[in-house]
N, C-alpha and C positions, 0 to 999 in steps of 0.2 A: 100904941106906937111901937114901931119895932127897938128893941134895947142893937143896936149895929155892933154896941161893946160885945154885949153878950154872947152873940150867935158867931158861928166860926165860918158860914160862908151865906150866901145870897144867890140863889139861883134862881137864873132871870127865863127860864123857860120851861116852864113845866102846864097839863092840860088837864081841865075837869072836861072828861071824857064824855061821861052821861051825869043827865039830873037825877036830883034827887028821888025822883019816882020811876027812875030806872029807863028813861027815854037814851038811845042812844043815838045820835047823828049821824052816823056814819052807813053807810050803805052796808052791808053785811059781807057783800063779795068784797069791799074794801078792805073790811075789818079783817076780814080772814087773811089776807096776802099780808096787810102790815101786823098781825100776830107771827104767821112764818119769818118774815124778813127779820125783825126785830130777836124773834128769841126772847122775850122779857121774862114772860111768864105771868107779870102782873096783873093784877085782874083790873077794872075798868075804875077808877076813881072818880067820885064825885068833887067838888070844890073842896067840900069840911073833910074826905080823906082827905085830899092834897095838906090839908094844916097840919090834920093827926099826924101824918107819916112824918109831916119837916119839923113839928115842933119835937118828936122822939127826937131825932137828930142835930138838935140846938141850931134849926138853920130855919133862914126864911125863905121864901118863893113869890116870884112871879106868876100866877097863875092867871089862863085866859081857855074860851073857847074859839071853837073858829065857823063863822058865818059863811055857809057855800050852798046857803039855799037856791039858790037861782041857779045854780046848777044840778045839786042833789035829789030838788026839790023837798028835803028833809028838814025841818028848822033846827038851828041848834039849840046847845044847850044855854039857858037868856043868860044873857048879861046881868040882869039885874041877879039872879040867881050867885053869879060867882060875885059881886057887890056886896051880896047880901054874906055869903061865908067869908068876905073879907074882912068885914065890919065889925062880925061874930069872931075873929080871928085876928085881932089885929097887930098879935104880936109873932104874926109866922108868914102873913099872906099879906101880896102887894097885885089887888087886882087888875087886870087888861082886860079890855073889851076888845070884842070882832064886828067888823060893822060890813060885810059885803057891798063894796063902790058898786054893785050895779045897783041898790039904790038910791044912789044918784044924789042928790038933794038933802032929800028926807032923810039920808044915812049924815048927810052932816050936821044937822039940826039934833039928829039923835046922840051923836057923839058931842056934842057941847052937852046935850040935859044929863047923857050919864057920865062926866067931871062934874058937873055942876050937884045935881041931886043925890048920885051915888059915889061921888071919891074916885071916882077911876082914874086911873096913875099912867094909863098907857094902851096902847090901840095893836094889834097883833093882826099881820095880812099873808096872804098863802096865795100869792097868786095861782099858784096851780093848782089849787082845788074851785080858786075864785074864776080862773079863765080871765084872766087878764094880764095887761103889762102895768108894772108900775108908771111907769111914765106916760099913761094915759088919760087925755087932758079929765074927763068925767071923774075922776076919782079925783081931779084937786080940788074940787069945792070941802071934800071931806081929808086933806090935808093942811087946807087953810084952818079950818075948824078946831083939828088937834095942836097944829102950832100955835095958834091961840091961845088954846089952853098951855100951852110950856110943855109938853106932855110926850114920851116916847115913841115914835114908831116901829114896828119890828114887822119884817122881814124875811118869810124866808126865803131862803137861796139856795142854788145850786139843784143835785141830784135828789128823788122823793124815793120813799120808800112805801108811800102808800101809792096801791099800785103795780109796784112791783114784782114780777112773775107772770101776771094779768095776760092776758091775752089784749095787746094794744094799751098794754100800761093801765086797764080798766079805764081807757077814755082822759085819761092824764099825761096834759101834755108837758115837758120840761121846759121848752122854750120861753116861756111866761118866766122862770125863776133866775135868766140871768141875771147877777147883780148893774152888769150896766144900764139896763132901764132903773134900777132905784138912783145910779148916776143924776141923771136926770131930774130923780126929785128931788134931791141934795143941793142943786144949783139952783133950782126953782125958790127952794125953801128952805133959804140956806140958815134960817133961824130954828130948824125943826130937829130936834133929836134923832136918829135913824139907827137903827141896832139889823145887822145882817147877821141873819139867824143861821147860823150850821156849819161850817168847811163848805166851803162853795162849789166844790167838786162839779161840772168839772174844768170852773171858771174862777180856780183858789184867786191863780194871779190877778185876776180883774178886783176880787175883794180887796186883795189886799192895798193894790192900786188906788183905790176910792177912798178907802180911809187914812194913806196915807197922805190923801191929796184934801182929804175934807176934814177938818178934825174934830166936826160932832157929828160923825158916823163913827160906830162901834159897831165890832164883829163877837157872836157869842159862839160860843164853840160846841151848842147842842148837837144832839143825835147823829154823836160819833163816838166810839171809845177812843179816849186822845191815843191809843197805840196805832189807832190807823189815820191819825193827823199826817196830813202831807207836810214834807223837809221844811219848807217855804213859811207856811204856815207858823212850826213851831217858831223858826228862827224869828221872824217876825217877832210873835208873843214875846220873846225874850229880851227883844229890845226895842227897835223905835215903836213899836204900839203896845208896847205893855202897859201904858195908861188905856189904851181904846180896847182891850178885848176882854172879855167875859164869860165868866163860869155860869154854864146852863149844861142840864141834864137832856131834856124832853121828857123827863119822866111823863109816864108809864113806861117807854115805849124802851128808854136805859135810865137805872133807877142813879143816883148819887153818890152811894154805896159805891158803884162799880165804877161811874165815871172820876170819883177822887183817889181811888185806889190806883186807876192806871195814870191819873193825870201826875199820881206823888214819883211813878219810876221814870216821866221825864226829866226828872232831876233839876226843876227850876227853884234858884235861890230863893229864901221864905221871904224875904219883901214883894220878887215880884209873884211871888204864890200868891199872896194876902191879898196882893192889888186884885189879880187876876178873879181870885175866887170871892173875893169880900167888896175892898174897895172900892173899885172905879164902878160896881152897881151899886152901890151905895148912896156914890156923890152924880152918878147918872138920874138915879130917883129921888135924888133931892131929901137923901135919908140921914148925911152930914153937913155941915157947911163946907164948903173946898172949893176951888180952881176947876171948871169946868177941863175936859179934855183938849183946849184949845192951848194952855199952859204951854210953854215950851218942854219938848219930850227930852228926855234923860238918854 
């Protein structure tokens, strides 16, 4: 179990890239455009990196792959696999599964057996690699499935970087990633956890809208260096959603390292640092006892 005293933050967004036997998911012309965009440098982590790296740095991780078979025709990297390094890890890693709603059914029968068999903590969606909207009806049999289990949904939103340069975005469309189709499932499934993954760019104000209007929807502030967080955005974090937002990397893609470094020169008070960075993914994953985000805000 993870020590929450011990470690100094929780980062709820981070990827095992490729499996253990070096299988990578990702199309290769993909791959290439999000190594330019990104700049990381880092090289391709598997699950049990992702531990190695967070346990050097006294912190824990979210970690998930993302399921875009029906599109890529590529399988990802399984679920059971990042289960399995979670299990093997259990005081750095908080596994997500990817389950691709196209399909259908079978995708929510699978996500009950892997909470139930494998400990899964939380379900991670991309509609733009998935080709779909959130708020489309085939994909509630497998949001009924996760609210069941009590269990996170994440998100993401806004602008992609994979893709990017491409000629035609590499066939990636953005339109899939406005947050107000996750509106939608919020009101649908309004007992369901929802975490909007990134700066929503370049639909901030809509995010921020949604959780100020829902208050178990959380926004994580991945794959951006907070120095190019939008005004809106910060001010937000600072005060009425400083209980609802959250410190996430994307590692590989910006490592931790870089993201706490720029997130210390916007100058927010260390309580609501702690929340931001520790906290509220803490009592989101069910890692402390506390007051859900529904609390009256500060």
């Amino acid at each position: 179990m993870i020590d929450v005293a011990r470690i100094r933050a929780i980062d709820v967004h981070t990827h095992a890239e490729v499996s253990k036997d070096g299988h990578d998911p990702m199309p290769p012309a993909w791959r290439e455009a999000s190594a330019a965009y990104f700049r990381s440098g880092e090289a391709l982590p598997t699950a049990d990196d992702v531990a190695a790296y967070y346990r050097e740095r006294d912190m824990a991780a979210v970690v998930f792959t993302v399921d875009y078979e029906s599109v890529s025709g590529r399988p990802p990297v399984s679920n059971e696999e990042v289960a399995e390094a979670a299990a093997d890890n259990p005081d750095v890693l908080i596994p997500f599964a990817s389950i691709d709603p196209a399909r259908g059914r079978a995708g929510a029968r699978e996500a009950r057996r892997l909470v139930a068999e494998h400990g899964v903590r939380g379900f991670k969606f991309h509609p733009n690699l998935q080709a779909f909207y959130p708020n489309d009806r085939h994909a509630y049999p497998l949001y009924e499935a996760i609210a069941e289990a009590g269990v996170p949904a994440l998100f993401h939103t806004g602008h992609s970087g994979l893709g990017s340069g491409l000629p035609g975005g590499g066939g990636i469309r953005l339109k899939y990633s406005n947050p107000m189709h996750v509106d939608d499932v919020a009101v649908d499934f309004p007992e369901l956890k929802i975490v909007l993954a990134h700066p929503s760019f370049p639909w901030q104000d809509e995010a921020l809208s949604i959780a100020m209007h829902k208050p178990q929807v959380y926004i994580d502030l991945s794959g951006w260096s907070p120095k190019y967080f939008p005004a809106q955005l910060v001010q937000y974090a600072r005060t009425l959603l400083k209980r609802q937002v959250l410190f996430g990397s994307d590692y590989p893609m910006i490592t931790p390292d870089r993201w706490l470094q720029d997130f210390e020169r916007l100058g927010f008070d260390a309580e609501t640092a702690q929340m931001i960075c520790k906290d509220n993914a803490a009592r989101l994953l069910g890692l402390t006892p506390g007051a859900d985000a529904t609390a009256a805000r500060a």
